[in-house]
Every structure is written in structure tokens, then in C-alpha cells.
N, C-alpha and C positions, 0 to 999 in steps of 0.2 A: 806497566804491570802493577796491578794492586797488590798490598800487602795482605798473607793470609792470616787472619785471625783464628785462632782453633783453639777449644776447650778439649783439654787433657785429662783424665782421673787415673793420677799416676803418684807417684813419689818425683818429685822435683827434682831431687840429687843425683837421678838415673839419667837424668837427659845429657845427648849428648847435642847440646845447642851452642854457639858461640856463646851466650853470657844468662845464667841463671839471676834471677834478682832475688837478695835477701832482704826478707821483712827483717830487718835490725832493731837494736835500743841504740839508743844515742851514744851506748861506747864503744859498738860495733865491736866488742868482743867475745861475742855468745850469749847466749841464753837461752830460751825453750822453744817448744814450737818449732817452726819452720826453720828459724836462727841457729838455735840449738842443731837440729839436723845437717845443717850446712855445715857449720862448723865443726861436727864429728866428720861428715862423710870426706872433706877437703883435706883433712886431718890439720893435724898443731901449724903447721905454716901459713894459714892463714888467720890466725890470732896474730902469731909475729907480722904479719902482713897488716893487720890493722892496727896495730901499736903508734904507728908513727902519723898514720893518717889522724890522729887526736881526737876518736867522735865524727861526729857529721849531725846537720840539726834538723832537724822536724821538718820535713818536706823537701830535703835536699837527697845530695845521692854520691856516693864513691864508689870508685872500682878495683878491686884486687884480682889475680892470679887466681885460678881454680883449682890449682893445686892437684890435689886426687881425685876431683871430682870426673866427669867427665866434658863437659863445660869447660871453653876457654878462661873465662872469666866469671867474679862474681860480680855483681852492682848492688852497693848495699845502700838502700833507704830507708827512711825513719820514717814510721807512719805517724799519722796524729793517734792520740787518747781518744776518744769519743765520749765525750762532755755536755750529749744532749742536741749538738749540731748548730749553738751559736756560738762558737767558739773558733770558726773558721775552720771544723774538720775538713768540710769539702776540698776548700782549696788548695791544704795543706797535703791534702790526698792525692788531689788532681796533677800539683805539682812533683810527688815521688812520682809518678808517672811518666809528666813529661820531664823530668831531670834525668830521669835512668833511659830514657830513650836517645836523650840528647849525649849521654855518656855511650851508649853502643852507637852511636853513628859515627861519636870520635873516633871510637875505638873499630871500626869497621864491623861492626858484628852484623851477620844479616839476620841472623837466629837470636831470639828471644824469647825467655820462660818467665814469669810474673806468678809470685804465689797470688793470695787473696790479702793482699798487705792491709793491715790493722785489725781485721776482720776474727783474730784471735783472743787472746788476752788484753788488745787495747779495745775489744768492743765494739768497733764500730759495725752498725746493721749492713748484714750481706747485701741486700737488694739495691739499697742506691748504693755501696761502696761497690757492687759488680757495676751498675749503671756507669761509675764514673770511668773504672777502670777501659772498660769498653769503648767510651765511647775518645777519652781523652788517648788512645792506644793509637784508633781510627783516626784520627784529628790527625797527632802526629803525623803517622805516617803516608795517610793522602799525602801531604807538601813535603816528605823529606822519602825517597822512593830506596836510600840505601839498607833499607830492613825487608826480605822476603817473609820472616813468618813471624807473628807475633802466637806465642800459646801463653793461653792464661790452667795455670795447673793447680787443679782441688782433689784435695784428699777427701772429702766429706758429700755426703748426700745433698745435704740440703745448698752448700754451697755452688755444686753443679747444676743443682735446679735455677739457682738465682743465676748466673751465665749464662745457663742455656736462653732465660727469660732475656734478658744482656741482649746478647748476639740475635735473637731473634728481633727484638726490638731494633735494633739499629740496620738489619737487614729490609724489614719494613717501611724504614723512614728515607733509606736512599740505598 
């Protein structure tokens, strides 16, 4: 059975999926944006939840409790800056990807929600950072079969155009 891919234009915080992923900063204690929201709607226990974890670095990924959310769990990764794109954004992109995937597989999750990671305040251009997300999502989960749905969730117009463009492209090539 393949993994469902599916574009959402929702709020993030409402899902009730095994493990929602936060676009984080590196001290993984809050901040704006999509971070910011998480971190209100889970309430205060998951700051204390990220306390001890110490950070997490640029392209990696942790996992806490969801607390109040409705989501088992969070997975929080650190997107790159976007510095132009010789800087290694891609990879480092591609990697919060496949690390928060690899983290819900430990964690048995079959359900996954993925904002538009970097794609905010760090800048990085929607259309190849959708292209990556999508396609490194599919990659994944063709060879690891323990994840039924993969939703990628956008709050914005233009961000839902660049996935839909995403998932249609990838539908085409195989």
C-alpha cells in the first residue's frame, strides 16, 4: 500500500494526526510563525519539554509530547536560512525532511502533518522548497511502508499553489 500524500489548507494545530512537525529555531523554544502557534496551542509543557533536549541543529529533527494539541506528538526541525542557495539550503532542507520522518517511524506514527519548513522568516523560495518537500516525503516513504498519510499543511494562497504544482509534478513523473 502506498503512502498518501495530501495538501491541506488548514491551521496545523487542529490536526488530529499522530505527529505534527514544527518549523523551529535552533532553541526549539518558541518563536513566530508556525513555531510560535505550536507552542501556544500545546501549551507551556512543551517549552519544559524542550528545555532538556538543548536545541537541535540545522537540518536535524527531535521529538516531544503534543501536549494539548491534538497530535500525539511534535517533531521539531530546524530549517536552513536561505542565503541564495550555495550554501547547502537544499540539503539541509531535504534532510529536516528525511529526519522527522525517520523520527515518526521510531516513534510508530502513521499520520504526518509537515508545515512549509523555512518557507517563512528564513526565506527560503516556495517552489523548489515545495518540490523538495514532496518529493523527499515520496522517496522516504516508497522504502519505509510504516507511514499511511503524509499531509503537507499551508496556511497561504500562494503556498498551496506551489504543492499543488509539487504533487502534480511528481504524479506525472511516476
Amino acid at each position: 500500500m502506498s503512502t498518501l500524500l495530501k495538501l491541506l489548507h488548514t491551521d496545523i494545530t487542529t490536526l488530529k494526526v499522530d505527529a505534527i512537525v514544527n518549523a523551529a529555531n535552533n532553541s526549539l523554544l518558541g518563536g513566530g510563525g508556525v513555531d510560535g502557534a505550536i507552542h501556544q496551542a500545546a501549551g507551556p509543557q512543551l517549552q519544559q519539554a524542550c528545555i532538556p533536549l538543548r536545541g537541535c541543529l540545522t537540518g536535524q529533527a527531535k521529538i516531544t509530547s503534543g501536549y494539548q494539541l491534538p497530535a500525539r506528538h511534535v517533531i521539531h526541525t530546524v530549517g536552513p536560512v536561505w542565503q541564495g542557495g550555495h550554501a547547502g539550503e537544499a540539503e539541509l532542507l531535504a534532510a529536516c525532511y528525511q529526519n522527522s520522518l525517520q523520527l515518526a517511524l521510531e516513534y510508530q506514527c502513521k499520520t504526518i502533518a509537515f508545515p512549509a519548513i523555512s518557507c517563512g522568516v528564513y526565506g527560503y523560495p516556495i517552489i523548489p522548497a515545495s518540490h523538495i518537500a514532496v518529493q523527499q516525503c515520496h522517496d522516504v516513504c516508497a522504502t519505509h511502508t510504516g507511514i499511511t498519510a503524509v499531509y503537507f499543511v499551508v496556511f497561504h494562497e500562494d503556498i498551496k499553489l506551489a504543492y499543488e504544482q509539487a504533487l502534480g509534478t511528481l504524479k506525472h513523473s511516476g
